[in-house]
C-alpha positions in Angstrom: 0.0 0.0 0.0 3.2 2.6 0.9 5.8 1.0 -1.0 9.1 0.0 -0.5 9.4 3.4 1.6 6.3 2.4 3.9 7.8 -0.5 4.9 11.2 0.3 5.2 9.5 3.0 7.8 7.6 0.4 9.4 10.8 -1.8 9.8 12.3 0.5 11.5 10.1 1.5 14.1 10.0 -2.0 15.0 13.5 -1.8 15.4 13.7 1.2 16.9 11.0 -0.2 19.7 13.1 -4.0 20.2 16.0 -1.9 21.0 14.4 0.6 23.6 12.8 -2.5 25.1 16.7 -4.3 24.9 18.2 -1.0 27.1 15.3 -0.5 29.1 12.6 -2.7 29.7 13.7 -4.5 33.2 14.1 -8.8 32.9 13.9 -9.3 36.9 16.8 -6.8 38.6 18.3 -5.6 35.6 17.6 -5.0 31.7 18.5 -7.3 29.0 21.4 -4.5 28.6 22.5 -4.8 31.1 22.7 -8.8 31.7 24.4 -9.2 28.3 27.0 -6.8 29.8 27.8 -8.9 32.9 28.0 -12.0 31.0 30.1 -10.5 28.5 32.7 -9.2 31.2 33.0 -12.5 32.9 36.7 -13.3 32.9 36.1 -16.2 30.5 34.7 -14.1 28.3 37.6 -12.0 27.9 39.8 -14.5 28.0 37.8 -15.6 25.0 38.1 -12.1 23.6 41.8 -11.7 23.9 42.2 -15.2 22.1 39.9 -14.2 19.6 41.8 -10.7 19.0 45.7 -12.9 19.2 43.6 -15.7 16.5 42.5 -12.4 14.1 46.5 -10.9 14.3 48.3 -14.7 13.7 45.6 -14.5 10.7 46.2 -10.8 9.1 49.7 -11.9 9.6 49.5 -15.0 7.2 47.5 -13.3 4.8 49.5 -10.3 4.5 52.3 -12.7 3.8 49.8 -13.9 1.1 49.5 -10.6 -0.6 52.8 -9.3 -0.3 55.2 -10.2 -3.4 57.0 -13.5 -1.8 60.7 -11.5 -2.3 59.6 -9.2 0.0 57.8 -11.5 2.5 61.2 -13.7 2.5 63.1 -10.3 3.2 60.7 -9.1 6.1 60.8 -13.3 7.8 65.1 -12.8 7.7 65.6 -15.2 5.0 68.0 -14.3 1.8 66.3 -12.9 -1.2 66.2 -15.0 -4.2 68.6 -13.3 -6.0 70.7 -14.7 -3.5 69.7 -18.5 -3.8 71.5 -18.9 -7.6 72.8 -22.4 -6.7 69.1 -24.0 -6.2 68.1 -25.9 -8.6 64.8 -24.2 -10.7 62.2 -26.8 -11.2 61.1 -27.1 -14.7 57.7 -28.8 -16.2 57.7 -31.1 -19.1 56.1 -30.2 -21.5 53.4 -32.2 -23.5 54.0 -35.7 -24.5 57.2 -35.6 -23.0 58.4 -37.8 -20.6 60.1 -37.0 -17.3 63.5 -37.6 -18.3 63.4 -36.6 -21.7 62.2 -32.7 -20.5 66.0 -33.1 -18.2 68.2 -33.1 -21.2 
């Protein structure tokens, strides 16, 4: 009957009215608010937080290692650039319908 914009209104008033009611309508003692913040300051909880945060760093860490070009990843984990590693061997592919030892010669 409104639209798209009729409802969008109406969705929000609903949420506007489950969060008033979240901060401030009273569950026993305390609001919903407020027992959702003394169960979320419990020290296991933020001991589950700070693994959490240390699980979300190792991971940035690896991807970033990912993106960066893998010279420069070697360079920033100490290890020598590959400039520097002339005497390893280079893997090559055979190529089609060859066999492995006839792609060595």
């Amino acid at each position: 009957m409104f639209g798209i914009a009729g409802r969008r209104l109406a969705e929000s008033v609903v949420a506007l009215f489950a969060v008033l009611g979240f901060a401030f309508v009273p569950l026993g003692r305390k609001t919903a608010l407020e027992h959702s913040r003394d169960i979320l300051t419990t020290p296991a909880a933020l001991n589950a937080f700070r693994e959490l945060g240390s699980a979300v760093l190792r991971l940035r860490g690896r991807l970033m290692d990912l993106v960066i070009a893998p010279g420069r990843a070697d360079d920033r984990r100490g290890a020598a650039p590959e400039s520097a590693r002339g005497n390893e061997p280079k893997a090559t592919l055979p190529r089609l319908g060859q066999t492995p030892s006839e792609s060595k010669r």
